[in-house]
C-alpha positions as CSV (number, residue, x, y, z in Angstrom):
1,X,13.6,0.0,34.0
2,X,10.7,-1.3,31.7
3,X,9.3,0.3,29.0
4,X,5.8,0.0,28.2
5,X,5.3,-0.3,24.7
6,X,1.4,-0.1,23.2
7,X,0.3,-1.7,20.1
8,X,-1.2,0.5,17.2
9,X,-3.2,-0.9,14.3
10,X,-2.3,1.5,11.8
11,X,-4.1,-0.7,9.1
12,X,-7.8,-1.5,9.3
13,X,-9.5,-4.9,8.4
14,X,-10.2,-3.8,5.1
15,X,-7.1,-2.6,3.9
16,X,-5.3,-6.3,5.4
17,X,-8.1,-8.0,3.8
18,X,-7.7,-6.1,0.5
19,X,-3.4,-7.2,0.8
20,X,-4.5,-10.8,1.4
21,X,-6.9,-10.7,-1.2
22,X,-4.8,-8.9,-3.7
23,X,-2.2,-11.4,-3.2
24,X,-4.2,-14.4,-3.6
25,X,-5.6,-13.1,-6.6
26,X,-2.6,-12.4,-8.0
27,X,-0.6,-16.0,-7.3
28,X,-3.7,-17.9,-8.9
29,X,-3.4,-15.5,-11.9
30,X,0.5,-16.4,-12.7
31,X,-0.2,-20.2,-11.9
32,X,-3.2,-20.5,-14.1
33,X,-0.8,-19.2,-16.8
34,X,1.7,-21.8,-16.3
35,X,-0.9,-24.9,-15.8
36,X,-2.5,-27.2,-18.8
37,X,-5.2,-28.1,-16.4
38,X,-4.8,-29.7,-12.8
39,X,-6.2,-28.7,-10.4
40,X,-8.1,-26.6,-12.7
41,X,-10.3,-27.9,-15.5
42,X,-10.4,-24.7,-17.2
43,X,-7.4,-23.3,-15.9
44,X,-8.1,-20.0,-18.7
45,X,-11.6,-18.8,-17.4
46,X,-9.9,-19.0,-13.5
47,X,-7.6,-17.0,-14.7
48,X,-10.0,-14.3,-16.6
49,X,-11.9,-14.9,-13.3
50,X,-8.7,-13.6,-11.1
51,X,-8.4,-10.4,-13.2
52,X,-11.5,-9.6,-12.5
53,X,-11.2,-9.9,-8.8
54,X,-8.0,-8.2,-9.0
55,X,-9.9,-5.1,-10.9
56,X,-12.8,-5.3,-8.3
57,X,-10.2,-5.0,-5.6
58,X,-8.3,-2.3,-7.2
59,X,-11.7,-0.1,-7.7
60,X,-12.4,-1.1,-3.7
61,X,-8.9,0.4,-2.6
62,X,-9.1,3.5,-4.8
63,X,-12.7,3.9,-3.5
64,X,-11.2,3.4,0.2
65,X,-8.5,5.7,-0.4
66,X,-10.7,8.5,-0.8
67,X,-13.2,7.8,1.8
68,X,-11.8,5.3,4.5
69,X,-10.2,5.6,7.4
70,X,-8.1,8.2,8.2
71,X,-5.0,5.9,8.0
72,X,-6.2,4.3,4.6
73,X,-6.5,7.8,3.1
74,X,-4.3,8.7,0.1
75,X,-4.0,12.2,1.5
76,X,-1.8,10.8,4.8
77,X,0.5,8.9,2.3
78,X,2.9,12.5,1.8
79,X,3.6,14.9,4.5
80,X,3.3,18.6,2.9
81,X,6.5,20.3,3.8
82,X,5.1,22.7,6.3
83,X,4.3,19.7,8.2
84,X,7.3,18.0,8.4
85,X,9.1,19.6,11.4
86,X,12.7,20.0,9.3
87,X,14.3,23.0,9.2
88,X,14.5,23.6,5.3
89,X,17.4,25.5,3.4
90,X,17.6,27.6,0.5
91,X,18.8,26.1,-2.9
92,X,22.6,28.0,-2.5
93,X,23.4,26.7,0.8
94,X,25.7,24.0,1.1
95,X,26.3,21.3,3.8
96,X,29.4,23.1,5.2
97,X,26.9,26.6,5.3
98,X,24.2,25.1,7.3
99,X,27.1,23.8,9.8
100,X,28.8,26.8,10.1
101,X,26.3,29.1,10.5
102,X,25.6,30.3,14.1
C-alpha cells in the first residue's frame, strides 16, 4: 500500500526571503557589536546599517501581512472559535461531566 503524499508551499518567496533576510540582518548586527574592526572597517555604521534593514524588513512584513497572500495574512494566524470544529463546553462542566454525559 503506498501513500501518495503532495507537497504544499504554505510560505511564498517573500515571506522565506524576508526569514533569510531577517536572519542575516540580525547575525551581522550582534557581530558588529562584538568586533573592533575586521572584516569591517567601520564595524559601527554596518551595524546602524543592519537596523535599518532590519526596520525596512519589519515595515515589509507588516505591509505583507495585511495585503499578501492568503497564507502570509495576519488574519489566518488564529482560528475564530466558530471555526475550529471542537465541540466547546460551558465554564461549569468538568472533565468527568463531558465523559459522562450521554
Amino acid at each position: 500500500m503506498q501513500s501518495r503524499t503532495t507537497r504544499i508551499a504554505v510560505w511564498d518567496k517573500l515571506i522565506r526571503l524576508f526569514h533569510w533576510s531577517l536572519l542575516a540582518a540580525v547575525v551581522i548586527s550582534f557581530y558588529t557589536t562584538k568586533t573592533t574592526g575586521q572584516p569591517f572597517l567601520f564595524p559601527i555604521e554596518v551595524h546602524a546599517q543592519s537596523g535599518y534593514i532590519i526596520i525596512g524588513l519589519l515595515v515589509f512584513r507588516f505591509i505583507w501581512g495585511l495585503v499578501g497572500s492568503p497564507y502570509a495574512r495576519f488574519s489566518t494566524f488564529f482560528i475564530r472559535p466558530e471555526e475550529d470544529g471542537r465541540v466547546r463546553q460551558s465554564a461549569d462542566d468538568t472533565a468527568c461531566t463531558a465523559l459522562c454525559k450521554p
